[in-house]
Residue frames as qw, qx, qy, qz and C-alpha x, y, z in Angstrom:
[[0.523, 0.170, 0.807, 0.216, -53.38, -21.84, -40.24],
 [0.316, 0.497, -0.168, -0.791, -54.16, -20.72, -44.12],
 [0.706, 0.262, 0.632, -0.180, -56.38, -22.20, -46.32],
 [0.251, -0.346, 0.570, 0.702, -55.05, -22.22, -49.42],
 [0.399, 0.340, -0.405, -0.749, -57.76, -23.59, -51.65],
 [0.665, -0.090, 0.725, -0.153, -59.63, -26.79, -52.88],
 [0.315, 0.541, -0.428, -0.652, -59.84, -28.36, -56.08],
 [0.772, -0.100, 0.613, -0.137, -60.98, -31.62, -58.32],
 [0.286, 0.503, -0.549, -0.603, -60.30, -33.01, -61.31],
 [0.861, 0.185, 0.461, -0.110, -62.40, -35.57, -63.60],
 [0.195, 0.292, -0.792, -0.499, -61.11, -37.65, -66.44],
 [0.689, 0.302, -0.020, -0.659, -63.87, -38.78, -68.27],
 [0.762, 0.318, 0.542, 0.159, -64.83, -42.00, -70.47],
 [0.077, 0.471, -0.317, -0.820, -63.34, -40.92, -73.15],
 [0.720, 0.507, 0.291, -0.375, -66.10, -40.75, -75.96],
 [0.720, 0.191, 0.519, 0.420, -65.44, -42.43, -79.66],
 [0.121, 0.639, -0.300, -0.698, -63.35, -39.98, -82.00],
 [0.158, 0.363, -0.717, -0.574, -63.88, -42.24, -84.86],
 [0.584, 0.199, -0.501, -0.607, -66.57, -43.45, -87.20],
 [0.709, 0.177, -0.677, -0.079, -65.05, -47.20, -86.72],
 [0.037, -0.263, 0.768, -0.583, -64.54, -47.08, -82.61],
 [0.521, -0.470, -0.644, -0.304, -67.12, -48.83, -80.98],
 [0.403, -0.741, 0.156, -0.515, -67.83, -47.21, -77.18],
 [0.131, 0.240, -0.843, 0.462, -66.26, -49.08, -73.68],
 [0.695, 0.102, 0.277, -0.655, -70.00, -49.52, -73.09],
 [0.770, 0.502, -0.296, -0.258, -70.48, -51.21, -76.04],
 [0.343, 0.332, -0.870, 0.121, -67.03, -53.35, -76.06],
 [0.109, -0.332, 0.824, -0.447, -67.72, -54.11, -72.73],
 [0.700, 0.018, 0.410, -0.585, -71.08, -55.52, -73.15],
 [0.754, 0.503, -0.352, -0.233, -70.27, -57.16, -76.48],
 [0.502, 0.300, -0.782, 0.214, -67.67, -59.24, -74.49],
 [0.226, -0.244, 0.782, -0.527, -69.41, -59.96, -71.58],
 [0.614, 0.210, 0.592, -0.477, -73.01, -60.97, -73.09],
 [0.453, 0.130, 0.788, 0.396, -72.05, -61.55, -76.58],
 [0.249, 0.613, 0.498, 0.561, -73.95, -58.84, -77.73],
 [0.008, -0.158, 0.222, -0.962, -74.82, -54.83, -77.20],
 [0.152, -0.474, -0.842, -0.208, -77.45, -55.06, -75.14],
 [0.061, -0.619, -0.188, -0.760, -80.51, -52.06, -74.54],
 [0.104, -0.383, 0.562, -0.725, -80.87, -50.12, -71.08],
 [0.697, -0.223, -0.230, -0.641, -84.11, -52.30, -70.83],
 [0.707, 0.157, -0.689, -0.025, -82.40, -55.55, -70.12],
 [0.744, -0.642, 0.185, 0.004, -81.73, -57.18, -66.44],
 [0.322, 0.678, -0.642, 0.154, -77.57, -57.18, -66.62],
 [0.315, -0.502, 0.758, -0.273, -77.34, -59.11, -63.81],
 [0.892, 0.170, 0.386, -0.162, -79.40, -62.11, -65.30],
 [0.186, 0.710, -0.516, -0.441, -77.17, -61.69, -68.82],
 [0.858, 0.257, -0.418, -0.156, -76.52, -64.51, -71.01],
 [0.902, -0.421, 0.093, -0.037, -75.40, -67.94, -69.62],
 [0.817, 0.279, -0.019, 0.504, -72.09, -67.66, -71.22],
 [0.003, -0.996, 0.031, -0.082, -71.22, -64.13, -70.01],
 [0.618, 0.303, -0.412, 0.596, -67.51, -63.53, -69.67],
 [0.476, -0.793, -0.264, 0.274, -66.57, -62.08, -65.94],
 [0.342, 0.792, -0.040, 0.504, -65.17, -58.78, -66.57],
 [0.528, -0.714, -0.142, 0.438, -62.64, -57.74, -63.31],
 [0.224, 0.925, -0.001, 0.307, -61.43, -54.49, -63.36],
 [0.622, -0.389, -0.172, 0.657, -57.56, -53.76, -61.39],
 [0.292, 0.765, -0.024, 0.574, -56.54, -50.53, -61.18],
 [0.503, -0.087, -0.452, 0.731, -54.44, -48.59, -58.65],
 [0.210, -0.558, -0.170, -0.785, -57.64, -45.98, -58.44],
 [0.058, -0.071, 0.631, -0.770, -59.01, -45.52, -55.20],
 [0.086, 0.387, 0.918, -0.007, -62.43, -47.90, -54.74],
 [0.299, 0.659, 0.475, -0.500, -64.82, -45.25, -54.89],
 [0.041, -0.576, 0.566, 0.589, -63.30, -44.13, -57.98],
 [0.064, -0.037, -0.963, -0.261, -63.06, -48.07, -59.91],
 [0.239, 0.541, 0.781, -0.201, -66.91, -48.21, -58.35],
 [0.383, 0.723, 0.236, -0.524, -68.13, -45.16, -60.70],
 [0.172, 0.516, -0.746, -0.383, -66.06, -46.03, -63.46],
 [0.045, 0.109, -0.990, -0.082, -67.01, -49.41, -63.42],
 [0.358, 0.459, 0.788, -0.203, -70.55, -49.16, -63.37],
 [0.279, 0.670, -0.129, -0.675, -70.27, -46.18, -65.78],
 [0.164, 0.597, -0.609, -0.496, -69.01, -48.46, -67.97],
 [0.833, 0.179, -0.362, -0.379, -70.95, -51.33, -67.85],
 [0.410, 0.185, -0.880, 0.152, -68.51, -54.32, -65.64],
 [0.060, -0.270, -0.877, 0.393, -70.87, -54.00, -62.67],
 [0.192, -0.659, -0.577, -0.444, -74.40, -52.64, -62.11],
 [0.181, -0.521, 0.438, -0.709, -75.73, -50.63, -59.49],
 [0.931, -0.233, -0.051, -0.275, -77.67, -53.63, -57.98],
 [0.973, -0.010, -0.218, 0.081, -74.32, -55.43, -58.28],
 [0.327, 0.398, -0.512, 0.688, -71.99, -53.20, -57.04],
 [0.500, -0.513, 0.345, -0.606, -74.10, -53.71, -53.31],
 [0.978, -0.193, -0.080, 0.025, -73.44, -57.65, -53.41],
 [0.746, -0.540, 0.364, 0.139, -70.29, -59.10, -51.05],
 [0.550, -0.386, 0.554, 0.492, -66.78, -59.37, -52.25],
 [0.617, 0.712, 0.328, 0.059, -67.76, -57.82, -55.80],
 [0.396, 0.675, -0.286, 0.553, -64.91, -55.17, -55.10],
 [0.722, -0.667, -0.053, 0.175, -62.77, -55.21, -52.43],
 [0.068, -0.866, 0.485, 0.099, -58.75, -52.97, -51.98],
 [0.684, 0.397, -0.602, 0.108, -55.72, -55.08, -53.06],
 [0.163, 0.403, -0.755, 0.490, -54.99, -55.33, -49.42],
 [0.755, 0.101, 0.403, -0.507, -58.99, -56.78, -48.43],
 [0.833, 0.394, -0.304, -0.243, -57.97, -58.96, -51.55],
 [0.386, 0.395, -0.768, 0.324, -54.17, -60.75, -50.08],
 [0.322, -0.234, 0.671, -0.625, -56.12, -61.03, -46.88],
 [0.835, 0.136, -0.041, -0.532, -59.27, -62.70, -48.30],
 [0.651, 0.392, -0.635, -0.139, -57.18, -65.34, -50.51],
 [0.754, -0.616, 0.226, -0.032, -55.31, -66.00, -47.40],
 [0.409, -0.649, 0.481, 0.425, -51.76, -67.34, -47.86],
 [0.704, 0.704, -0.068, -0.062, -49.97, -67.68, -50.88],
 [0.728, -0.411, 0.389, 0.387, -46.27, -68.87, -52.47],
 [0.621, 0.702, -0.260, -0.230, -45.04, -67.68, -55.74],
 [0.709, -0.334, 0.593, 0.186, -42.34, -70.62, -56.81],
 [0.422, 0.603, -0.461, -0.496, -40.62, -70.36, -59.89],
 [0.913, 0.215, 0.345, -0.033, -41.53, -73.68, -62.42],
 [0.325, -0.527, 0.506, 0.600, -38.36, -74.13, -64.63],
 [0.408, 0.197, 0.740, 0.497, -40.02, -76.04, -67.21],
 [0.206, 0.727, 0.635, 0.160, -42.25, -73.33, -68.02],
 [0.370, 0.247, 0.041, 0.895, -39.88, -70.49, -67.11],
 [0.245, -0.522, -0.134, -0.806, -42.05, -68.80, -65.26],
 [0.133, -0.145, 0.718, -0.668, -43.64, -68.02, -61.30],
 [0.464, -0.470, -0.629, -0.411, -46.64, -69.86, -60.37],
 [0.526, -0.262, 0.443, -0.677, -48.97, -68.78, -57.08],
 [0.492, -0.245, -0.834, 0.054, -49.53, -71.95, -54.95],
 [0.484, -0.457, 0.040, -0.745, -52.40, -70.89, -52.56],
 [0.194, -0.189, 0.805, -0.528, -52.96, -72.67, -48.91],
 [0.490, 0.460, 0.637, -0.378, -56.70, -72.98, -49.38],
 [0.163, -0.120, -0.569, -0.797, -57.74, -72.85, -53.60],
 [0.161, -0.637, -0.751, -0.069, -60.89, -73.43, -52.53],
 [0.241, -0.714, -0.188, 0.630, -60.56, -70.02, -50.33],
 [0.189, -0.344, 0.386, 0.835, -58.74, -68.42, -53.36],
 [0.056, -0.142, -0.787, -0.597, -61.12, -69.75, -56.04],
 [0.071, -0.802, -0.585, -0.101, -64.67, -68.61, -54.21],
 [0.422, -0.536, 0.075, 0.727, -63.11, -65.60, -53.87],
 [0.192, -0.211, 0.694, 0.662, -62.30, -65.26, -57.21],
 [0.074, 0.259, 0.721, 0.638, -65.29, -65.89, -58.77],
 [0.011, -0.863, -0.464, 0.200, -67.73, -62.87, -56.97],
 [0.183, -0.631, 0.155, 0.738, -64.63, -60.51, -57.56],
 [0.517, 0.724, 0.340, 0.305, -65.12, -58.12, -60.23],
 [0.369, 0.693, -0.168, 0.596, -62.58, -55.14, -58.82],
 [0.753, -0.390, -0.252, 0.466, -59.94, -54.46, -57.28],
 [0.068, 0.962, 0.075, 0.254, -58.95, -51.30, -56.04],
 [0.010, -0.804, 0.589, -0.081, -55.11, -49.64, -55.07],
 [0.979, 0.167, -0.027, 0.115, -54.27, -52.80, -56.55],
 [0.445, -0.755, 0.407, 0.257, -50.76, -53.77, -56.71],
 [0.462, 0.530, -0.642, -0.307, -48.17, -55.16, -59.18],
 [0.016, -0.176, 0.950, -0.258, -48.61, -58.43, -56.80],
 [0.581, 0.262, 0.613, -0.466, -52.01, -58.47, -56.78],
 [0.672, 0.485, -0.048, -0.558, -52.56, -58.40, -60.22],
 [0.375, 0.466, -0.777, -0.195, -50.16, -61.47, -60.55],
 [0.248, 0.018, 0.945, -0.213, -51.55, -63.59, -57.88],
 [0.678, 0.423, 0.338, -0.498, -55.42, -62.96, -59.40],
 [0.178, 0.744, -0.516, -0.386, -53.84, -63.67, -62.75],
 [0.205, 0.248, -0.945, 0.060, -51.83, -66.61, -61.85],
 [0.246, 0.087, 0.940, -0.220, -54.17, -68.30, -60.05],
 [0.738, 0.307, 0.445, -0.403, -56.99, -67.90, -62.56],
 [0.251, 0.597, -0.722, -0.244, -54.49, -69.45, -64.83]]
């Protein structure tokens, strides 16, 4: 047997090249709490309006977790609470079953879910999904349509 070698590679946040950008920090807080807010604050209390930021990506969960708290969609406090992030394939299982059925008048598939209740408490602890699919992101989608 020959060991050939090991190797990693990061890709950064990329930082603002311009005057007028505003950071992914920044955005992200500005749409979740309505404003930019300082390292002092409690995130996880945030403003009663907050928007739920959910992150898909097809990264690999440990990955989406350092990214995603790098950037501000979870904390570190909140990335240790239940079903906050969970694989696209801990996500199809959670929901539990599912139909996609195409609606004519609207020209388009809708997801009919066995249990919305199931689908919809689900749904509202999840903040990322990891080796997400092109299916998951349509059922999370569609059903918070």
């Amino acid at each position: 047997m020959i060991y050939l070698g090991t190797f990693g590679l990061e890709d950064p946040i990329r930082e603002v090249e311009d005057e007028n950008q505003i950071p992914v920090k920044n955005s992200i807080q500005l749409i979740r709490y309505g404003t930019v807010l300082s390292e002092k604050v409690n995130r996880s209390k945030g403003a009663k309006n907050q928007v739920n930021i959910r992150m898909i990506t097809g990264d690999h969960i440990e990955t989406a977790l350092y990214v995603a708290k790098q950037v501000g969609i979870i904390s570190e406090e909140e990335s240790n609470l239940e079903g906050i992030y969970m694989t696209g394939d801990q996500f199809r299982e959670s929901i539990g079953g599912y139909e996609k059925v195409w609606d004519h008048e609207q020209n388009q598939y809708e997801v009919i879910f066995e249990n919305k209740a199931r689908f919809n408490s689900v749904k509202g602890k999840l903040r990322i999904i990891a080796r997400a699919s092109a299916e998951d992101r349509f059922i999370l989608i569609a059903g918070i349509k």
